[in-house]
N, C-alpha and C positions, 0 to 999 in steps of 0.2 A: 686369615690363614685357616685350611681349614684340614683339622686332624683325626685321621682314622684312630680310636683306642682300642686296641684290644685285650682283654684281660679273665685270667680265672674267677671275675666276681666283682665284687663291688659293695664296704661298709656301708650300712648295716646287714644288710643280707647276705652275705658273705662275711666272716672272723676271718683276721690274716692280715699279716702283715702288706702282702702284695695288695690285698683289698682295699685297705684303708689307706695305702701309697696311689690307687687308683681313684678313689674319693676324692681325695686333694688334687690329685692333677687334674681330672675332668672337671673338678670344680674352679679353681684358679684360671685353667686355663682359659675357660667360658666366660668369665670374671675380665679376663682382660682379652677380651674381643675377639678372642679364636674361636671357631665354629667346632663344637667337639661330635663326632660320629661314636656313641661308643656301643662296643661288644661284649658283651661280657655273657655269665651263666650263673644259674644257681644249683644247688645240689639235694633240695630235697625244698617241699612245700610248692604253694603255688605260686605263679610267675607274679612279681608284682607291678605294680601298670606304672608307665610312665610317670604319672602324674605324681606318684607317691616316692618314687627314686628321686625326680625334683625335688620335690618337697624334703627328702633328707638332706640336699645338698644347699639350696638355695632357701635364705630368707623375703626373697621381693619374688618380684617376675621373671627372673632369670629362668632359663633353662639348659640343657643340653642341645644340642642343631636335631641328633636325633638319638635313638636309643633302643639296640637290638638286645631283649634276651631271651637267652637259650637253656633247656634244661643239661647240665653236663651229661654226657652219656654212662652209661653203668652197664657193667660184666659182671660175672661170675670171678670173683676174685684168686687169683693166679700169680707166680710172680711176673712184676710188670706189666700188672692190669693195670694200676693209675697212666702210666707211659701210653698204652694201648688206647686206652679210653682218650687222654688230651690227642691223640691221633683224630679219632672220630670225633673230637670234637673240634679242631682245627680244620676238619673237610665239612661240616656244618657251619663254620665261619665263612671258608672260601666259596660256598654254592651263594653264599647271602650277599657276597659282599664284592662278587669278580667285577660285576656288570658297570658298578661305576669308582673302580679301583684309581681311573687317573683322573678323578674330578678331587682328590686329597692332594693337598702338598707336602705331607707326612704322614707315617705309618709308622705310630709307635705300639709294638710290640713285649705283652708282658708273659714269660716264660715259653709255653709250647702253643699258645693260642694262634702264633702266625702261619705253623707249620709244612700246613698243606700251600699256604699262599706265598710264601716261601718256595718251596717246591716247584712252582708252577708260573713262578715269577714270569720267564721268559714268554713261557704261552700267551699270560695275561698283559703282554707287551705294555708290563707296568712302570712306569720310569720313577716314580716318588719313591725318593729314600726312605726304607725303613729302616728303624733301631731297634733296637733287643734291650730287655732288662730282666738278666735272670737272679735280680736281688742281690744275695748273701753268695751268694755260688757255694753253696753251699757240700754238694755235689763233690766238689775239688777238695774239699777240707778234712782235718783228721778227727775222726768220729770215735763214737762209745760203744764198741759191741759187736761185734760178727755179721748181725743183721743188719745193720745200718749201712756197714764196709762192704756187703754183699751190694747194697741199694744203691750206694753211691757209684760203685761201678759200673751198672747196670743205667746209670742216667748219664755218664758222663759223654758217650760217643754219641747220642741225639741231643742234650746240650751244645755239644762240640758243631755238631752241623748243621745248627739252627743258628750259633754265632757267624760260622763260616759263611750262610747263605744271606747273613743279614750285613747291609753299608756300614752301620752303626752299632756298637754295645755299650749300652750305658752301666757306667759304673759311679756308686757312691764313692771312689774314691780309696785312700789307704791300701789296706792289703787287700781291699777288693780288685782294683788294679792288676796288682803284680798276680791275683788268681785267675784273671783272665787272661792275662798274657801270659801264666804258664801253661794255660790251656790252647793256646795256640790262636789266639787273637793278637795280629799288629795294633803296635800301640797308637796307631792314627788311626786305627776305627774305634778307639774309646773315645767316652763323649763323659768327663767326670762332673756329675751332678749330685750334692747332698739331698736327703727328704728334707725335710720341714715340720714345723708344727706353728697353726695359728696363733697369732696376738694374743687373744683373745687366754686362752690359755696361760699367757706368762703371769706371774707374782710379779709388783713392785719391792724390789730389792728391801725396802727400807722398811716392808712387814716379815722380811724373813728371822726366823731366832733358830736358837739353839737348844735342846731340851739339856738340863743338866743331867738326866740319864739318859743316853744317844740309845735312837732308836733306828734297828737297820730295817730293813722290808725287801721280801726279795717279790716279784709278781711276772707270773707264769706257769707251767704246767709242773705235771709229775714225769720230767721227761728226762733221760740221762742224758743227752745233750745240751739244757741247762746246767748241768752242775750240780741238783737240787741234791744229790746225796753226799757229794762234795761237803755242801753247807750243812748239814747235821750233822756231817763226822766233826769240821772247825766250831759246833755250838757246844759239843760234848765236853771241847776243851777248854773254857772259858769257862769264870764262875758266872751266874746266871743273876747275882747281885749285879755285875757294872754295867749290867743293857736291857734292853728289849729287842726282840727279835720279831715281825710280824709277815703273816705271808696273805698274800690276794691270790686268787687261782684253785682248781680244785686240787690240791694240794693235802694227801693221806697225815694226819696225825703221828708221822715217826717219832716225834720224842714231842714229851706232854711235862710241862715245867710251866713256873710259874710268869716267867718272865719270855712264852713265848704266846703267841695268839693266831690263830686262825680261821682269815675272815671267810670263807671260799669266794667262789667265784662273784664277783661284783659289776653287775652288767651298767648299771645308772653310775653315768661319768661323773654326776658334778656326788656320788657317795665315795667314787674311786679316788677323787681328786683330794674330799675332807679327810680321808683317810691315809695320803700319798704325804698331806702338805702336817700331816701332826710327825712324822720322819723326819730322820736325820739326813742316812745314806740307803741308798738303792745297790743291793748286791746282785751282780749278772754275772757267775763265773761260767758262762758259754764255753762252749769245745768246738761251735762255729756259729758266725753272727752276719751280719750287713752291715746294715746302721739302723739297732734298735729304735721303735718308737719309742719303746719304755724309757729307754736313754733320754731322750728327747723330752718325755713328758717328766721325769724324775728332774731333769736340770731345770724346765721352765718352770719347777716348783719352788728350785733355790736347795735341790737334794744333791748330797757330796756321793759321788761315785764307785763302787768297785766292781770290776770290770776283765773281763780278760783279754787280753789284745789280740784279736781277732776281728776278720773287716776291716769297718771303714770305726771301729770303736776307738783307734786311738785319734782320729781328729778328733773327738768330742770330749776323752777324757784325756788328762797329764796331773800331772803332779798340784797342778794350781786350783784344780776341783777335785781330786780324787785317788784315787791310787788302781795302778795299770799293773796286773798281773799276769806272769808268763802263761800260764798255762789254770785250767781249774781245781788243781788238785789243793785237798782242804787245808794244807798247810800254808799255801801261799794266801788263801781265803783268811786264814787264821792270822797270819802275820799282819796284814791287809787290817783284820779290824784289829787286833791291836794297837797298829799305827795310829788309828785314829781314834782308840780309845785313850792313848796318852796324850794325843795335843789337847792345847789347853782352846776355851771358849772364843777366843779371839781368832782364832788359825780358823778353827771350824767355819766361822762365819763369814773370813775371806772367800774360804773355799765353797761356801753353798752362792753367795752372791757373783762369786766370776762363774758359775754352771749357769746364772740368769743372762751375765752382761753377753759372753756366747752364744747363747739362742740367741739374744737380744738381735748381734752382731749378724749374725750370718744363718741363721736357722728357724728365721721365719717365713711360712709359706708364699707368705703375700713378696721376700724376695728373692725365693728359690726359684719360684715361677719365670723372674727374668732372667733367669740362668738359662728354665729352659727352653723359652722362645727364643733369645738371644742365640742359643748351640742350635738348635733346631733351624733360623733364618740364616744360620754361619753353612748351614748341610747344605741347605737350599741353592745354595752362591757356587758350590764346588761343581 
């Protein structure tokens, strides 16, 4: 089968969620015998060569089928210059990519990359179903601030007509779903697929423990859509004897105690990992989400959950790994680590081990991937 990818990027060269959800699909999918076509861009430095985008993705000889990249375009910034630029950079897509548009038997599509191809669908007398994945939809959801509620309006009607112009929109799922379909997608062009996180990655259950002082760790930015001020108002209220608090991310110094720590930003996985696996719980009170990777990586460590339900976060968290809060505000945060600063050693340790047997179950890459060749060979048939 052979798949057009198009995407804002691609880990390592690209940070992001969408990137490193594009890492994994182009890699899996190449992995199980699909010919991958992929597009992607970078955003500052030089273009890197093919050879060395393999080499991040593949240990042997494997490859991609082939591999275009493009520098993103840049303006003079304005409101909705980002929008303006993924324009020009989706008609730099389409010049590259029209001439052998029907040699694909799919056209998977990540946020505004398909745009102009989209557009022009009809021209390019292209019959290969494309899908759309605009993530978290984030867009749709209720945000922190004036500027953010100005932005989200401001994307939501070319969201809106990038869905409408595409066969497929894929969604992780949960309230990912019901935000697409309040956005005006029927619900038989959704196509519900979780991300994943490699094997390789998981802890054996039966090295996971419990620290007798529980240590939480929140990991991501200085950004009010985190939460992250949320969680130093609930640390202020807690004696600072019964925990440890640890943050990863470049993350300012607001409150300096003895029983809090801050690593900054930590780029080398297997220091992220020794520092993830000395934790208890992973705190993510979001104000809008997808299906975090952090999520993902925090459970395949055997780390107990707090979460705000939002996206596709309650498949991953419930009551039997963690605790699901309504909204981020620091009282529920607060409540949230109290619960689990009162259960006793044994509860803890059910709950960090059913966050492993889950990934185990259903959130490994190597079988998400047959989810989505499986929905992709289902498109193919209609």
């Amino acid at each position: 089968m052979r798949i057009l990818l198009l995407s804002d990027g691609i880990m390592p060269f690209v940070t992001g969620g969408m990137q490193q959800h594009t890492y994994y699909l182009s890699k899996y999918l190449t992995l199980n015998n699909c010919k991958v076509t992929l597009v992607h861009c970078i955003y500052d430095g030089e273009i890197p060569r093919n050879s060395d985008i393999n080499f991040s993705l593949f240990d042997d000889d494997n490859k991609l089928f082939k591999i275009i990249t493009l520098k993103f375009p840049v303006s003079f910034k304005f409101p909705g210059h980002y929008i303006y630029n993924s324009w020009r950079y989706s008609k730099l897509i389409y010049e590259l990519v029209k001439e052998e548009l029907d040699s694909f038997d799919f056209i998977y599509v990540k946020g505004f990359s398909g745009w102009q191809l989209l557009r022009m669908r009809s021209k390019a007398m292209n019959n290969s179903p494309i899908g759309i994945n605009f993530h978290g939809m984030n867009m749709f959801l209720p945000t922190n601030g004036l500027k953010l509620i100005l932005s989200n309006l401001l994307f939501r009607p070319f969201v809106k007509f990038n869905m409408k112009k595409s066969d497929y929109v894929f969604s992780y799922g949960g309230k990912v779903t019901s935000t697409i379909i309040s956005a005006g997608v029927l619900r038989e062009k959704i196509i519900e697929i979780p991300t994943g996180i490699e094997s390789r990655f998981i802890v054996n259950e039966d090295s996971i423990l419990v620290n007798n002082k529980l240590k939480f760790l929140f990991v991501g930015r200085d950004d009010p859509l985190k939460g992250i001020d949320e969680i130093f108002k609930a640390l202020k209220s807690i004696k600072p004897s019964c925990f440890d608090f640890q943050f990863i991310g470049p993350i300012p110094k607001k409150l300096v105690r003895s029983n809090i720590k801050y690593h900054g930003l930590i780029k080398n996985r297997k220091d992220f990992f020794n520092i993830m696996d000395r934790c208890d719980v992973l705190v993510l009170p979001s104000y809008s989400e997808g299906m975090p990777n952090v999520i993902l990586e925090a459970m395949s460590r055997g780390l107990i959950i707090i979460a705000s339900d939002v996206g596709a976060v309650n498949i991953l968290v419930s009551s039997k790994n963690g605790v699901l809060i309504e909204n981020p505000k620091h009282k529920n945060i607060l409540f949230a680590m109290k619960t689990l600063l009162k259960s006793d050693s044994e509860t803890l340790l059910k709950m960090k081990k059913f966050s492993v047997k889950l990934i185990n179950g259903s959130f490994r890459w190597e079988k998400v991937v047959n989810y989505v060749i499986k929905m992709i060979s289902s498109s193919l048939k209609n």
